[in-house]
TORKOL-4160 file (C-alpha; in steps of 0.2 Angstrom, whole numbers, padded with zeros to 4 digits, m for minus):
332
<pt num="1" X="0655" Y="0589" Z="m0292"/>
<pt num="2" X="0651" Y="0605" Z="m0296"/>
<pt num="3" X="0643" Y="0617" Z="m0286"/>
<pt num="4" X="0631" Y="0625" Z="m0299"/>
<pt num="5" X="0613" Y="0623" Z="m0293"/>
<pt num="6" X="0608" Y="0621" Z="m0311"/>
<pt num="7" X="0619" Y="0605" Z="m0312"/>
<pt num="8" X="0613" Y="0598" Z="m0296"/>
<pt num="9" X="0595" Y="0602" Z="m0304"/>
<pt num="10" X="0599" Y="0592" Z="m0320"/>
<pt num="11" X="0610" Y="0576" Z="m0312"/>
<pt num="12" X="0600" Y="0571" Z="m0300"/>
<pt num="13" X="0584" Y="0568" Z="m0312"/>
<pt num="14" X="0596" Y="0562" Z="m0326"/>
<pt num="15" X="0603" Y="0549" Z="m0313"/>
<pt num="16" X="0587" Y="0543" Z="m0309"/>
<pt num="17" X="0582" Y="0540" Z="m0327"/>
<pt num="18" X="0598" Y="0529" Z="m0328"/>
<pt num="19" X="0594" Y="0520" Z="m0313"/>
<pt num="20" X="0577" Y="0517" Z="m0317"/>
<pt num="21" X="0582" Y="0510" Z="m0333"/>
<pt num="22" X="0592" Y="0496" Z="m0325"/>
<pt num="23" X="0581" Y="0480" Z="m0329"/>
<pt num="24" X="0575" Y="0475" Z="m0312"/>
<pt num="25" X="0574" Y="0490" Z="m0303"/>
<pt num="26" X="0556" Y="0493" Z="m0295"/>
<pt num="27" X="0559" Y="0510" Z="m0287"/>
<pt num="28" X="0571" Y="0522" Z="m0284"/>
<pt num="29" X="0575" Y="0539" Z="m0277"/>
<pt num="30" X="0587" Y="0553" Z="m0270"/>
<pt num="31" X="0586" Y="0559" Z="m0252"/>
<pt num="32" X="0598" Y="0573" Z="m0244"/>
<pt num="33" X="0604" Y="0560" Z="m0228"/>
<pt num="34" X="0602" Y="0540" Z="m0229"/>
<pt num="35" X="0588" Y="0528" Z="m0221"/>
<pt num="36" X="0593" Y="0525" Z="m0201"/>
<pt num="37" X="0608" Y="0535" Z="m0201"/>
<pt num="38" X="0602" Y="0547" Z="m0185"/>
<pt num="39" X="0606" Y="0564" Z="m0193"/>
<pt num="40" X="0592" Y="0577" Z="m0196"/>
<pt num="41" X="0587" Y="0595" Z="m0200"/>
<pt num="42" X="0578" Y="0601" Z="m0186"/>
<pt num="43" X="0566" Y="0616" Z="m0187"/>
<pt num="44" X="0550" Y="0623" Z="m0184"/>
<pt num="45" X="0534" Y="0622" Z="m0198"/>
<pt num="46" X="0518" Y="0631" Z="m0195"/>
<pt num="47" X="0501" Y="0629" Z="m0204"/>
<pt num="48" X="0483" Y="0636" Z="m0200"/>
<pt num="49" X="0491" Y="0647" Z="m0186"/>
<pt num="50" X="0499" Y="0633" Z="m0176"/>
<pt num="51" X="0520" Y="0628" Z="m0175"/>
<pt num="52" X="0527" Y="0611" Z="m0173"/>
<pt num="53" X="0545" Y="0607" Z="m0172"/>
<pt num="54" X="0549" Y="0595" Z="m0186"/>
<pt num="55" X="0563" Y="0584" Z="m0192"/>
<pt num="56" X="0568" Y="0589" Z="m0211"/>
<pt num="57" X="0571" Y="0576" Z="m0224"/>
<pt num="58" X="0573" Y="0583" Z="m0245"/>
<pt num="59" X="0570" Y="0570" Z="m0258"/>
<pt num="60" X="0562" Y="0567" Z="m0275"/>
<pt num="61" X="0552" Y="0558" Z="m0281"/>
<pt num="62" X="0553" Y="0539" Z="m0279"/>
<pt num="63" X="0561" Y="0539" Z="m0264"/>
<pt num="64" X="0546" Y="0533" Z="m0253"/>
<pt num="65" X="0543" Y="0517" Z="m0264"/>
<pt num="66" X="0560" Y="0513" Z="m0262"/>
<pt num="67" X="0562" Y="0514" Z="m0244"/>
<pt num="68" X="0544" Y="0508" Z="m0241"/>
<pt num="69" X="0535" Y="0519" Z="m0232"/>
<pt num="70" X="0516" Y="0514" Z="m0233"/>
<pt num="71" X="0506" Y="0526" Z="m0239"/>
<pt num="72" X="0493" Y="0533" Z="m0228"/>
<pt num="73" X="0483" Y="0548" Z="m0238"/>
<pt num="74" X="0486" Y="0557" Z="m0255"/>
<pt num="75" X="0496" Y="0550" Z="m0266"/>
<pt num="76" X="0516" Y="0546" Z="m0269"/>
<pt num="77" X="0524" Y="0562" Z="m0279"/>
<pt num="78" X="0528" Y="0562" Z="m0294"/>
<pt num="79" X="0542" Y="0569" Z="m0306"/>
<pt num="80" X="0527" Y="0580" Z="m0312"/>
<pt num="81" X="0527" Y="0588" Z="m0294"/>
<pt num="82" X="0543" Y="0589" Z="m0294"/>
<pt num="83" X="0544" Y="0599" Z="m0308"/>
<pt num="84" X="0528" Y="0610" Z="m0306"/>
<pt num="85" X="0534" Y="0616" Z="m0288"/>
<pt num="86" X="0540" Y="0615" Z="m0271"/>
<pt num="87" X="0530" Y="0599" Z="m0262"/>
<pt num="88" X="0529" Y="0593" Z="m0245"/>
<pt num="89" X="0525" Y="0574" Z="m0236"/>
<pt num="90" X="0521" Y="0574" Z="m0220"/>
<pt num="91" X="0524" Y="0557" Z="m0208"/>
<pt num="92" X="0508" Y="0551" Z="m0199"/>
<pt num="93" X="0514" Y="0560" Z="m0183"/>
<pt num="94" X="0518" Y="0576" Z="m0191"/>
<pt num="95" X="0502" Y="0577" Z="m0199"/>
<pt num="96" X="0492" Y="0572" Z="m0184"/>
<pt num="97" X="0502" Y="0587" Z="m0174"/>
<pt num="98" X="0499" Y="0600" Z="m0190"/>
<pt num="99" X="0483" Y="0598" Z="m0193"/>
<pt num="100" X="0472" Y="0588" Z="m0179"/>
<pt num="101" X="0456" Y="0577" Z="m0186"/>
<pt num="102" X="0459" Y="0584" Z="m0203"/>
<pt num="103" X="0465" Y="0577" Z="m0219"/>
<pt num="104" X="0484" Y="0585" Z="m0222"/>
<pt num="105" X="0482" Y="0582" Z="m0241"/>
<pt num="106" X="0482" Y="0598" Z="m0253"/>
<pt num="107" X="0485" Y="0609" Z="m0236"/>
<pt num="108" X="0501" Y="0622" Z="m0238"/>
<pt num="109" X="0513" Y="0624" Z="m0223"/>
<pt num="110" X="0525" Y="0638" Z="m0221"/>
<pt num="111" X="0544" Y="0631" Z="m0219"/>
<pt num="112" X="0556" Y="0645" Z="m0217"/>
<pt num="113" X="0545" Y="0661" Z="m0227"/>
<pt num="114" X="0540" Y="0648" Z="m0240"/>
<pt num="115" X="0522" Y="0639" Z="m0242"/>
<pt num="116" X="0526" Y="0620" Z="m0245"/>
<pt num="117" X="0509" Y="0611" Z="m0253"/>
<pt num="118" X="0508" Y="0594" Z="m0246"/>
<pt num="119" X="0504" Y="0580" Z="m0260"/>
<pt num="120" X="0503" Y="0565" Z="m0246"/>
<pt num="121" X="0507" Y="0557" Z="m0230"/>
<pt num="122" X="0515" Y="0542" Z="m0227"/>
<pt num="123" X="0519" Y="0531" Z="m0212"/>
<pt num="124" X="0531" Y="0534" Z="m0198"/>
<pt num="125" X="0551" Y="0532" Z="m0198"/>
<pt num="126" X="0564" Y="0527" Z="m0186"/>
<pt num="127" X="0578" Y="0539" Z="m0187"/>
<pt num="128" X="0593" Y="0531" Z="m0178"/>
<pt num="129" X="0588" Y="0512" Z="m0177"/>
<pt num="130" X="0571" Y="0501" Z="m0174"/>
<pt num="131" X="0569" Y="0506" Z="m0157"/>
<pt num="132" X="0558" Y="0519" Z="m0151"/>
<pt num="133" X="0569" Y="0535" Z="m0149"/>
<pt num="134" X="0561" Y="0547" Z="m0134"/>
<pt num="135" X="0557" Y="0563" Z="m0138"/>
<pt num="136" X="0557" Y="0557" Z="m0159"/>
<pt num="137" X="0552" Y="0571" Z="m0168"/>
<pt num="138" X="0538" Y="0568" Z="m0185"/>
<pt num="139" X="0545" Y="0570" Z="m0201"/>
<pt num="140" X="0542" Y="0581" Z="m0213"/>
<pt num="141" X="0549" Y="0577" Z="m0231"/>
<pt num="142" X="0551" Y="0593" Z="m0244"/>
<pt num="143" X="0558" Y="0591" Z="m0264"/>
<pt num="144" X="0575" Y="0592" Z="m0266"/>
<pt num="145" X="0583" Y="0609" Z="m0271"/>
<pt num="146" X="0599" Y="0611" Z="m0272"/>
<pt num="147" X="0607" Y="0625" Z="m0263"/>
<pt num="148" X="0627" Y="0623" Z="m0261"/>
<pt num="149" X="0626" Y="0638" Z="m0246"/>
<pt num="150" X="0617" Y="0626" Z="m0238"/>
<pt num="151" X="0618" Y="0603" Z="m0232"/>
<pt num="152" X="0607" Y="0602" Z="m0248"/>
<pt num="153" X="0622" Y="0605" Z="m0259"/>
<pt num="154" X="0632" Y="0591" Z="m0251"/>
<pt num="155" X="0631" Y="0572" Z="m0256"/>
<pt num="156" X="0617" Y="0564" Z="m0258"/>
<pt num="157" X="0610" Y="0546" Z="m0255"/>
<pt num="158" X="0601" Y="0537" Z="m0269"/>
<pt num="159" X="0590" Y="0523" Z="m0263"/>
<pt num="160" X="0587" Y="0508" Z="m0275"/>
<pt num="161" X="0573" Y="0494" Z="m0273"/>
<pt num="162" X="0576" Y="0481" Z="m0284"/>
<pt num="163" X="0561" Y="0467" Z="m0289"/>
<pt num="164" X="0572" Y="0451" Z="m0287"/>
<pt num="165" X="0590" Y="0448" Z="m0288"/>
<pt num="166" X="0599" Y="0457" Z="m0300"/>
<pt num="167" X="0618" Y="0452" Z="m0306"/>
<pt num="168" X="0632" Y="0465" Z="m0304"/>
<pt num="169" X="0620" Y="0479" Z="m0298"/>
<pt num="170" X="0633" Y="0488" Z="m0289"/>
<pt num="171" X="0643" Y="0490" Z="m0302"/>
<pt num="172" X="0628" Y="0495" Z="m0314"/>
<pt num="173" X="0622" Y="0510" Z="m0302"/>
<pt num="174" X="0642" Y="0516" Z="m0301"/>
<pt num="175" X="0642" Y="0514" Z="m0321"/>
<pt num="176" X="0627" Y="0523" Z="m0320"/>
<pt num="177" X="0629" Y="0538" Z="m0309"/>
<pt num="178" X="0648" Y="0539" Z="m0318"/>
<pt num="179" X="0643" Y="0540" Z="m0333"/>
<pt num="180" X="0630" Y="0556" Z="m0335"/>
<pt num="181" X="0635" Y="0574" Z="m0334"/>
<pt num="182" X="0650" Y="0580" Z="m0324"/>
<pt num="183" X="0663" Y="0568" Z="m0314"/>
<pt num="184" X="0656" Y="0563" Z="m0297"/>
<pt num="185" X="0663" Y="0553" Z="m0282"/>
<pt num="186" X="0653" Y="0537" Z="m0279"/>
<pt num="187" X="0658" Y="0533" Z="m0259"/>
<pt num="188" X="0652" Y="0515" Z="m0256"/>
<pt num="189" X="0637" Y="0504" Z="m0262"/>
<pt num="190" X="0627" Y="0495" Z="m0249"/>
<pt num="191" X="0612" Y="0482" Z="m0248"/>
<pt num="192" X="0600" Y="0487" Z="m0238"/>
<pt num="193" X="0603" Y="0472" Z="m0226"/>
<pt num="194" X="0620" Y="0476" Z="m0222"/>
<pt num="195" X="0615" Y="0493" Z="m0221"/>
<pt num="196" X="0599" Y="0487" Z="m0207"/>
<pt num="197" X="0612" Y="0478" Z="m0200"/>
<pt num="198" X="0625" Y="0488" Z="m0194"/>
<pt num="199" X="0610" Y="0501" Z="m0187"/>
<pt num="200" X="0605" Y="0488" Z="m0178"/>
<pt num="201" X="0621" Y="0479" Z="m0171"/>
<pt num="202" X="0620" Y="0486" Z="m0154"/>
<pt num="203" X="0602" Y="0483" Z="m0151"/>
<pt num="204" X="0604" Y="0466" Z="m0157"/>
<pt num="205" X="0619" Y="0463" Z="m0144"/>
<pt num="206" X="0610" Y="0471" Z="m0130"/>
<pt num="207" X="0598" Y="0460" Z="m0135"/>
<pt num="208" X="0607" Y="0443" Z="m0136"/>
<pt num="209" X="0617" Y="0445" Z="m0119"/>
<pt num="210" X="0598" Y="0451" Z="m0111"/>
<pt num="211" X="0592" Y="0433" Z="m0118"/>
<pt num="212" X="0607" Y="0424" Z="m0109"/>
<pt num="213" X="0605" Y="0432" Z="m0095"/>
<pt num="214" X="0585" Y="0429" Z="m0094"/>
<pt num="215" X="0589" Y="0411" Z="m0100"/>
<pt num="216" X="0601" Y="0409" Z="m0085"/>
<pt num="217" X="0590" Y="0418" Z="m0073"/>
<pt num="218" X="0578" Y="0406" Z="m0080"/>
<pt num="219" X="0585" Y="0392" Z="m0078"/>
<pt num="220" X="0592" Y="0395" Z="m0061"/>
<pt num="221" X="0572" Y="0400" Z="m0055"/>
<pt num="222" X="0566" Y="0384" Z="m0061"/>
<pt num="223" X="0580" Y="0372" Z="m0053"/>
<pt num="224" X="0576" Y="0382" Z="m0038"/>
<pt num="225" X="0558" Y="0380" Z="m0036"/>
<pt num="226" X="0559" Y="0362" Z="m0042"/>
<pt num="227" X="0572" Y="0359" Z="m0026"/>
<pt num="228" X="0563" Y="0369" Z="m0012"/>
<pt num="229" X="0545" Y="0362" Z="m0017"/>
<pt num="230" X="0553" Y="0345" Z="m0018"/>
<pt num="231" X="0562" Y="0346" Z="m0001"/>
<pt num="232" X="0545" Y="0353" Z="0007"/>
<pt num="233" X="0535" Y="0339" Z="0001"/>
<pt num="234" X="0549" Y="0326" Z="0003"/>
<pt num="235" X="0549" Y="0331" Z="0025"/>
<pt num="236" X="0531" Y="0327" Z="0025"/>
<pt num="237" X="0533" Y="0309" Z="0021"/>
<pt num="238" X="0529" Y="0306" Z="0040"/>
<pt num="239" X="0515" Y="0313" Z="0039"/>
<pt num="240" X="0510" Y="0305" Z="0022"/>
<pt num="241" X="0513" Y="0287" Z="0031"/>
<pt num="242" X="0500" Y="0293" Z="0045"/>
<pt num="243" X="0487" Y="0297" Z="0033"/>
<pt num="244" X="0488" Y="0282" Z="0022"/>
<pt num="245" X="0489" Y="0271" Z="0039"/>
<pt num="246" X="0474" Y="0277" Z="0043"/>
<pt num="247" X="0465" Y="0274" Z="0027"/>
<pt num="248" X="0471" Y="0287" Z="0017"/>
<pt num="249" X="0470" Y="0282" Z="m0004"/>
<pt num="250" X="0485" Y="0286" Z="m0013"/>
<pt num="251" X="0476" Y="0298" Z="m0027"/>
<pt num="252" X="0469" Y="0310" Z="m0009"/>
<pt num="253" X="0487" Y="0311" Z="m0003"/>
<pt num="254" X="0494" Y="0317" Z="m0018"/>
<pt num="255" X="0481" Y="0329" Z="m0022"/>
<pt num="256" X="0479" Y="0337" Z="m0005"/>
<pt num="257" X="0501" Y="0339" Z="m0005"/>
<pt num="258" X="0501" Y="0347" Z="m0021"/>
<pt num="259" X="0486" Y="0361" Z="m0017"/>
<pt num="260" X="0494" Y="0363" Z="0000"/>
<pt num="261" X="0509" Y="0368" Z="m0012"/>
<pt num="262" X="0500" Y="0380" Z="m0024"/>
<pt num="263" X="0496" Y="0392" Z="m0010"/>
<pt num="264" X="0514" Y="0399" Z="m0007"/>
<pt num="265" X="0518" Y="0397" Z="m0026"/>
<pt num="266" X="0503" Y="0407" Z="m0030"/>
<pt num="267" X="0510" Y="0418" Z="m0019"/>
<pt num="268" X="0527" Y="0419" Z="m0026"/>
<pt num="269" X="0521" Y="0422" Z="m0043"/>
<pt num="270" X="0510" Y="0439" Z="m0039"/>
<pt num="271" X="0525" Y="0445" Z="m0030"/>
<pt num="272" X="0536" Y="0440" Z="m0044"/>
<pt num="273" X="0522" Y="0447" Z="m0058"/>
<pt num="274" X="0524" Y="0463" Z="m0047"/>
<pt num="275" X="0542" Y="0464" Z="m0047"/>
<pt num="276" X="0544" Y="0459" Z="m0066"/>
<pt num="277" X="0531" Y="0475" Z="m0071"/>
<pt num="278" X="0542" Y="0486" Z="m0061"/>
<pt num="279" X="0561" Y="0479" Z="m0068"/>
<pt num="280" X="0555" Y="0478" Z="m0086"/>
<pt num="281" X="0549" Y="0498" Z="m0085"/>
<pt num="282" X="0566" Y="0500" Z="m0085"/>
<pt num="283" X="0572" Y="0490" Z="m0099"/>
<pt num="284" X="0559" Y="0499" Z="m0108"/>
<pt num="285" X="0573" Y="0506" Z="m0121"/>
<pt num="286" X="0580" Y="0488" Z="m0125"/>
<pt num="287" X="0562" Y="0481" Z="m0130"/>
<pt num="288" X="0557" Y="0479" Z="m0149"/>
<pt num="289" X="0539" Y="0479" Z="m0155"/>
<pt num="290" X="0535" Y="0471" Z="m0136"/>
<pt num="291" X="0528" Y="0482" Z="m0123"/>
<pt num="292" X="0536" Y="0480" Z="m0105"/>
<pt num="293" X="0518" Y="0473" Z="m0098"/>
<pt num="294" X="0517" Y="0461" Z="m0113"/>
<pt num="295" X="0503" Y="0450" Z="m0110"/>
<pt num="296" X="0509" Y="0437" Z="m0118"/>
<pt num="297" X="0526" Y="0437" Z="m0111"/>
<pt num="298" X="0520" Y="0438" Z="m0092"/>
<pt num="299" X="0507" Y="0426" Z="m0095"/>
<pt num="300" X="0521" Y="0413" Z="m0102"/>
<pt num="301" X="0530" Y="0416" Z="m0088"/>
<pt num="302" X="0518" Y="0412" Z="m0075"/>
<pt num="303" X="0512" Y="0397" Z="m0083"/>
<pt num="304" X="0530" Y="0389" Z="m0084"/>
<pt num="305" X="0534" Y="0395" Z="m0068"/>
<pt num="306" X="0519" Y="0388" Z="m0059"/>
<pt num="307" X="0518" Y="0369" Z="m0071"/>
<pt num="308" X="0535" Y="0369" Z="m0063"/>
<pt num="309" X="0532" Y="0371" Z="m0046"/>
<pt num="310" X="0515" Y="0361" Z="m0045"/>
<pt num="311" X="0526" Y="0347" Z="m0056"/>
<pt num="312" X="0542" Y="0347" Z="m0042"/>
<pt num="313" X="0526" Y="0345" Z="m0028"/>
<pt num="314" X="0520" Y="0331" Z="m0039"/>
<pt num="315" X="0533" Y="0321" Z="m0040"/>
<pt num="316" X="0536" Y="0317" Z="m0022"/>
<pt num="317" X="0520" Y="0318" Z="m0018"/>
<pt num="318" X="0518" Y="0303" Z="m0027"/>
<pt num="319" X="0534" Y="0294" Z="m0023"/>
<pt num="320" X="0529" Y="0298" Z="m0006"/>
<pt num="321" X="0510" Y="0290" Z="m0006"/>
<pt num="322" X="0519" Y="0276" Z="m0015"/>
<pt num="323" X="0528" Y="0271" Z="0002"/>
<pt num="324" X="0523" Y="0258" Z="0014"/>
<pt num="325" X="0516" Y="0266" Z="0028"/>
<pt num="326" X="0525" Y="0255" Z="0042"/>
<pt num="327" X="0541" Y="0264" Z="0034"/>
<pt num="328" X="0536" Y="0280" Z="0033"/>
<pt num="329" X="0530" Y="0280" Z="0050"/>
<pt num="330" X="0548" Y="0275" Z="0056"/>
<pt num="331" X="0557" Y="0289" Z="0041"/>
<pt num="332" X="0566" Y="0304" Z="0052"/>
């Protein structure tokens, strides 16, 4: 394509009109890199005085109510921003960094020698993929101007939201972007599942042999518990035969065998609570939306955990009350 700024000034809008046109299409926009792709402009913005180190998007309008970013304060720009003037949108963080307790709306910031008015801000973004990334910088998003001295005058990324399903879009955006001013190169056309998807492929594996694993581990912990607490109860069945000769009811036996057994499961599980807390704070970076001291999760745990041991002490705790007290007395 041509490296004019003026064309790049008059396609890009011209697209967008084309694309928007498309019967079906809620939303649409331009953005200098794509959704998830871990790329970035990092730099430093300053407003009232203060500096903050800032990850750099450009786009135009429509772009946020295509990707989906909520909308937090102000208002989505506009074509009329774009065309009245540089604007700026600010992610929750950055605008909670920029300007602490105070509304970001209709605030300037000063990005490279140049004042940037900022017409909204909108919700948080992953960069890279769903995962919290550590030292993730907030996002700063600035209107698209082209420069070809600079990343701004390379390819862009237009993102499309569509209302429902709608046939042959692919071919319709290519049609589209093809057939308006100069002769451009259309790389590939992607939903935005597939897209999601391949961001997310090796969170998801990580994530599916960490299941197998903790099913296994699982699995193993309860045959285990269910064997050891069986065996324990099962050696007292001497004792059980003593107790029910000398008047012992069968309901007595059963209860005092399986509370004798809750004390060391009790036990196990604070030890194992303890253990979990410390393991999972290193699995913090494989965890999705969960914290690694997830209530919910520990206390599942301990509930299956423990209705397993108590039910393995039940067991022969009954089938041992349940034996004629001349034979237990002579069992090894």
């Amino acid at each position: 394509m041509d490296t004019d700024p003026a064309v790049y000034q008059a396609y890009y809008p011209a697209l967008l009109r084309e694309v928007r046109a498309i019967p079906g299409i809620a939303a649409a926009g331009v953005s200098d890199r794509a959704p998830l792709d871990g790329s970035g402009a990092y730099m430093s913005a300053s407003a009232k005085g203060r500096s903050t180190s800032i990850a750099r998007r450009a786009v135009t309008p429509g772009y946020f109510e295509a990707v989906g970013l909520p909308l937090r304060q102000g208002r989505y720009p506009t074509d009329a921003d774009y065309t009245a003037g540089p604007f700026a949108v600010l992610s929750e963080s950055a605008a909670r960094a920029m300007f602490p307790g105070e509304p970001a709306v209709g605030r300037e910031i000063l990005l490279q020698k140049k004042a940037w008015s900022v017409v909204a801000v909108v919700g948080d973004a992953r960069n890279k993929d769903p995962l919290p990334e550590p030292g993730e910088r907030p996002w700063l998003y600035l209107s698209y101007e082209p420069d070809p001295r600079s990343v701004f005058g390379a390819g862009l990324t237009v993102v499309v939201r569509p209302s429902g399903r709608i046939p042959n879009l692919p071919e319709q955006l290519r049609a589209a972007a093809q057939g308006i001013g100069p002769a451009v190169i259309v790389e590939q056309i992607r939903s935005g599942r597939d897209w999601f998807g391949d961001r997310v492929a090796t969170p998801r594996q990580r994530a599916t042999l960490l299941s197998l694993l903790g099913g296994l581990a699982l699995l193993l912990t309860l045959v285990g518990i269910f064997g050891t607490t069986g065996y324990a109860v099962a050696r007292r069945t001497r004792e059980v035969g003593i107790r029910m000769a000398l008047g012992a009811r069968t309901r007595q036996m059963v209860r005092a065998i399986v509370v004798d057994a809750a004390g060391p499961v009790a036990l196990g599980l604070v030890i194992g609570l303890a253990g979990a807390v410390a393991a999972t704070r290193v699995l913090r970076s494989f965890l999705f939306e969960t914290e690694p001291t997830d209530p919910l999760t520990l206390g599942t745990m301990l509930v299956l955990l423990a209705s397993t041991a108590l039910f393995a002490a039940w067991i022969p705790a009954r089938r041992a009350a349940r034996v004629d007290p001349v034979a237990a007395l002579r069992a090894d």
